[in-house]
C-alpha positions in Angstrom: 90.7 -0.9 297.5 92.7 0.4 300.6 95.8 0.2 298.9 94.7 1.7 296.0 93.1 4.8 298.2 96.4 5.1 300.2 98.4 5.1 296.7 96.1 7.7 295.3 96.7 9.7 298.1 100.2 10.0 298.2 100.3 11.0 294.3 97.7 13.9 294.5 99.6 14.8 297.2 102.9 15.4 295.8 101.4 16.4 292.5 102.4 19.8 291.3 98.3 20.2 290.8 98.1 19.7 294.9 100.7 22.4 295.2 98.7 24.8 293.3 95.8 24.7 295.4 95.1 26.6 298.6 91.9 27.2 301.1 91.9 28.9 304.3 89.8 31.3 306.8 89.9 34.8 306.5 89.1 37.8 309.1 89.0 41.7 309.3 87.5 44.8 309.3 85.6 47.2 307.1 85.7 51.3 306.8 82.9 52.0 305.1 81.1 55.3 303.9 78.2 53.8 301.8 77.5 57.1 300.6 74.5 60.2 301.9 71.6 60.4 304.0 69.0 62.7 302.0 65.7 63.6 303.2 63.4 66.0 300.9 62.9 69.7 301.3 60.8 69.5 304.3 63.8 68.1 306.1 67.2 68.1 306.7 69.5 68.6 303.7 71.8 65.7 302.2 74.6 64.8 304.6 77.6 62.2 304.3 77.4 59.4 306.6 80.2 58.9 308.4 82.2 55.5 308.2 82.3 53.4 311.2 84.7 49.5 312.2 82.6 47.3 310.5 83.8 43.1 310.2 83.9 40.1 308.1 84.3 36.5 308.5 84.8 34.2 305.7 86.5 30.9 303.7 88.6 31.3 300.6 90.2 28.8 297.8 92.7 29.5 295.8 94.2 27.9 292.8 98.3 29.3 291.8 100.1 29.3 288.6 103.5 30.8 288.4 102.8 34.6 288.9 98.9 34.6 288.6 96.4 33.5 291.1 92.6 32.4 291.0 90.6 33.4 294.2 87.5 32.3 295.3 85.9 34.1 298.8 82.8 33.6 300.6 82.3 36.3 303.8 79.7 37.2 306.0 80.5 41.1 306.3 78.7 43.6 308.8 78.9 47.7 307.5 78.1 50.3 309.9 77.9 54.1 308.6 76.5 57.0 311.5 75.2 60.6 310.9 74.5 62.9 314.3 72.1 60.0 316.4 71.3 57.7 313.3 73.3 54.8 313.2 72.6 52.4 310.1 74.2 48.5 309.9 73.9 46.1 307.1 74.3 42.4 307.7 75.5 40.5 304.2 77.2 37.8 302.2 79.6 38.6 299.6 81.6 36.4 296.7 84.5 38.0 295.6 86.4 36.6 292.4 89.5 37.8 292.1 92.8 37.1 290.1 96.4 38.2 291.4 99.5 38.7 290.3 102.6 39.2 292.2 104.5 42.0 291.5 107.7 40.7 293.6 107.7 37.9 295.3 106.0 38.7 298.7 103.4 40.8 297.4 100.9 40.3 295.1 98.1 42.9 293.0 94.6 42.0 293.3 91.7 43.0 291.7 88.4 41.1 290.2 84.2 42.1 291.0 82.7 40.9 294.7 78.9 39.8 293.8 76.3 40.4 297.3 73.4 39.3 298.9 71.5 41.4 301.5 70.3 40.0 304.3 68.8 42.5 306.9 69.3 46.2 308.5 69.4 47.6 311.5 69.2 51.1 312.3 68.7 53.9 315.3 66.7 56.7 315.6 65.2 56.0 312.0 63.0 53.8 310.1 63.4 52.4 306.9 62.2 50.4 304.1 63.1 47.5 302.3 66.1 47.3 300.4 65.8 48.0 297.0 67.6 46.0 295.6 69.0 42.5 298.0 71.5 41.0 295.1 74.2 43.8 294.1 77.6 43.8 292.7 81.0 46.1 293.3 84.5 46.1 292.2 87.6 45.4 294.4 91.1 46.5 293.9 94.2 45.9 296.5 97.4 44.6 298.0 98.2 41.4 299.7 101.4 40.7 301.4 102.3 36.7 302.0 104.5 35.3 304.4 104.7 31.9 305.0 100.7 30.7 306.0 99.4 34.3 306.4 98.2 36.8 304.1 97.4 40.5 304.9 95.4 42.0 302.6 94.5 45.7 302.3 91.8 46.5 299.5 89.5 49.3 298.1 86.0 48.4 297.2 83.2 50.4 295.2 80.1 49.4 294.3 78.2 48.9 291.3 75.0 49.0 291.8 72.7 52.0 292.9 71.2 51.0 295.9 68.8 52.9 298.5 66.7 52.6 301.1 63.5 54.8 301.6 62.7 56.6 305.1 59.4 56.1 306.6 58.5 59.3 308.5 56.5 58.9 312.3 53.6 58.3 310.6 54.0 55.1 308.5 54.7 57.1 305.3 57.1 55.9 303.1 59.3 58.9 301.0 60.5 61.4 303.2 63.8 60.9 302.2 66.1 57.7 301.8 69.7 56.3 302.2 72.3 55.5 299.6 73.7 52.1 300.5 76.2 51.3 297.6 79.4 50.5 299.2 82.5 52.6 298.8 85.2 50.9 301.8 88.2 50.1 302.7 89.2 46.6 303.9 91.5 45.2 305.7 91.8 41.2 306.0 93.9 38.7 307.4 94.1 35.2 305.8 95.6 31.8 307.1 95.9 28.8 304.9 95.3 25.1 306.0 96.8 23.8 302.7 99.0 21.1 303.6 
């Protein structure tokens, strides 16, 4: 049985299949402007919030034919947007699924849907509400440039979904006003393989 698991190893190793397949860790930062911060007529008028250095931390696979790829990525991303004193961060897990194909040999086009989960909020000199909705999807497009182990990747990502978040006012009430949360960002990553 040794034998036989030492043999096995050495042909999946040199397999052509084995070369296809790659997983790594990925890190980077997000610029995102999820969209306004609107608050009803007793209030101020609807204002842009400003994009702030978010991050993300994650694990990708990836499986290679000849001038397609297959990529699977799991992150756990934090998105900060700001408007005058209110600062607003969102804590979440995304899934992107995204096929390449390389253009010329270093670089490669990517594009495919990222599908998240929600996990919490925190904010500054506001309260707010629950999500409305936790489980959202958006659409990624981008760049990657490979060289040797690493990848740098530079991508564009817009969301789906219509998402808010209602204000509660000093009082408890909920309605005042609310925040649009659908990402629109840009993202910038940097991957490193362990494929032997």
């Amino acid at each position: 049985m040794k034998h036989f698991l030492i043999v096995s190893y050495f042909i999946i190793s040199n397999s052509p299949l084995h070369s296809q397949i790659d997983f790594g860790f990925k890190a980077g930062v997000n610029f995102d402007s999820m969209g306004d911060l609107s608050y009803t007529e007793n209030f101020i008028n609807p204002s842009n919030l400003q994009s702030k250095t978010g991050y993300h931390i994650g694990v990708y696979s990836d499986f290679r034919i000849p001038f397609f790829n297959l990529r699977q990525e799991l992150d756990y991303s934090k998105n900060i947007s700001s408007f005058n004193e209110v600062r607003f961060e969102i804590y979440k897990f995304q899934l992107p699924i995204l096929v390449g194909y390389n253009i010329i040999k270093p670089i490669n086009l990517v594009i495919g849907p990222s599908f998240q989960y929600l996990i919490k909020k925190k904010t500054e000199n506001i309260i707010l509400d629950s999500f409305k909705e936790k489980f959202t999807t958006s659409f990624l497009f981008g760049l990657e440039l490979n060289i040797k182990r690493i990848i740098i990747s530079a991508r564009y990502e817009r969301g789906f979904t219509d998402n808010e978040v209602l204000i509660i006012d000093s009082q408890g009430n909920i309605g005042p006003g609310h925040v649009h949360i659908r990402p629109k960002q840009y993202i910038l990553s940097l991957l490193y393989s362990l494929a032997l």
